[in-house]
N, C-alpha and C positions, 0 to 999 in steps of 0.2 A: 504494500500500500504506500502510495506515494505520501508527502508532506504536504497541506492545503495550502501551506503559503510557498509554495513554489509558483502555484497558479498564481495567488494573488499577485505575486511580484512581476510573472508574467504579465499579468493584466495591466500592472502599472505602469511596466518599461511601453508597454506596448500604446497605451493612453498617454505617453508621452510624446514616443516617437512619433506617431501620425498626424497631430496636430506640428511639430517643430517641423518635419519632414516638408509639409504642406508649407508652412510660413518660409521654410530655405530656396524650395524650390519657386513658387510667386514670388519671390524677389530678385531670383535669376532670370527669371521670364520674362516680369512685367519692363512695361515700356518706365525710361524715367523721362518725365517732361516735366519740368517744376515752372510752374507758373504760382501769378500773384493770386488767385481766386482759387487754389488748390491750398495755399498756405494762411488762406483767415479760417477764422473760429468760427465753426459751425453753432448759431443760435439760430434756429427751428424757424429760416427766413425772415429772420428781423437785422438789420445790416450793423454790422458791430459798430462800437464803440468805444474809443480808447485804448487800454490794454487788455493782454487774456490775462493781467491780474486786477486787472478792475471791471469784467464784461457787464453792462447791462442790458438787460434782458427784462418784456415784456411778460409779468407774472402770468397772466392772463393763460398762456400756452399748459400752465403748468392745473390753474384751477380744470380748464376744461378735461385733462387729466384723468385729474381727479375723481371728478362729474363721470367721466368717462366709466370710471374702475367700478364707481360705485353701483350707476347704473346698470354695467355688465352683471357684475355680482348678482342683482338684482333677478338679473334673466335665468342667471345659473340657481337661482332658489325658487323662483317661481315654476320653471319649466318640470321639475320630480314633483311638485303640489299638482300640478294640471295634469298627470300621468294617474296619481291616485285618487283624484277628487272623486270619483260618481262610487272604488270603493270604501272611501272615507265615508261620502255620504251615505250610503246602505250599511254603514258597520254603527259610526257615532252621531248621526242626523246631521243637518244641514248647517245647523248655526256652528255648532264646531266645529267642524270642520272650512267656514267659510271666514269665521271672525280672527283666528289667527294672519287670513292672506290679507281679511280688511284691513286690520290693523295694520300691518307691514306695511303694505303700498301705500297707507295714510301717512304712516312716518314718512317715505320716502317722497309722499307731495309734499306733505312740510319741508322737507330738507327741500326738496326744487324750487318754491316755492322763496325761503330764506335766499337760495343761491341766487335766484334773478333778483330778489327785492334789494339785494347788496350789488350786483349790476358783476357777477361771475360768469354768468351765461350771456351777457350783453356786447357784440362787440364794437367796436370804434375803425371805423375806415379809417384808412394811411390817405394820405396827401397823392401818395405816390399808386394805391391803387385803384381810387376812385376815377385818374386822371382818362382823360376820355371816355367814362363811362358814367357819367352824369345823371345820363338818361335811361330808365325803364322801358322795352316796346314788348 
């Protein structure tokens, strides 16, 4: 009978090599062209400012995020409720089965609800991308 941590240390040299292998070889390969718009600081299309030790950056990118995660989460708890609901409601009757999901998604309009009345869900046109688009047809 072999040793288990033989494998293991196999698996490790091997979880090392494939990824450095991969990073040797794309840097043998790839083209180098260095330009000026290759070398700024990526902020999530807002055009920098100053240095990358002082970047600012439009919060805004990060609440939506936020907004984003929560309301996912949202789908991922609601969608296994809508799977057992008709037999939750034949096991425990309706109202229980229904007043945990009311409750939930009421929370979760409150919280939407807070988030726009704070202006996190609101956004603000740039100068730069409204220009020639003034108009609605």
């Amino acid at each position: 009978m072999s040793n288990p941590w033989i494998a293991i240390g196999a698996l490790a040299v091997v979880a090392l090599a494939i990824p450095l292998t991969m990073m040797a070889v794309s840097s043998l390969l790839r083209p180098s062209v260095p330009e000026q718009g290759k070398r700024t600081t990526y902020e999530s299309g807002e055009v920098p400012t100053g240095s990358s030790q002082q970047i600012k950056f439009n919060i805004q990118y990060y609440m939506v995020a936020l907004l984003f995660v929560i309301f996912d989460i949202e789908t991922v708890l609601i969608f296994p409720w809508t799977v057992i609901y008709s037999d939750a409601v034949a096991e425990v009757g309706m109202t229980k089965a229904l007043l945990p999901m009311v409750v939930f998604i009421g929370v979760l309009v409150v919280g939407l609800g807070w988030a726009w009345r704070n202006g996190a869900v609101q956004w603000v046109r740039s100068p730069r991308a409204t220009k020639g688009a003034d108009t609605y047809e």
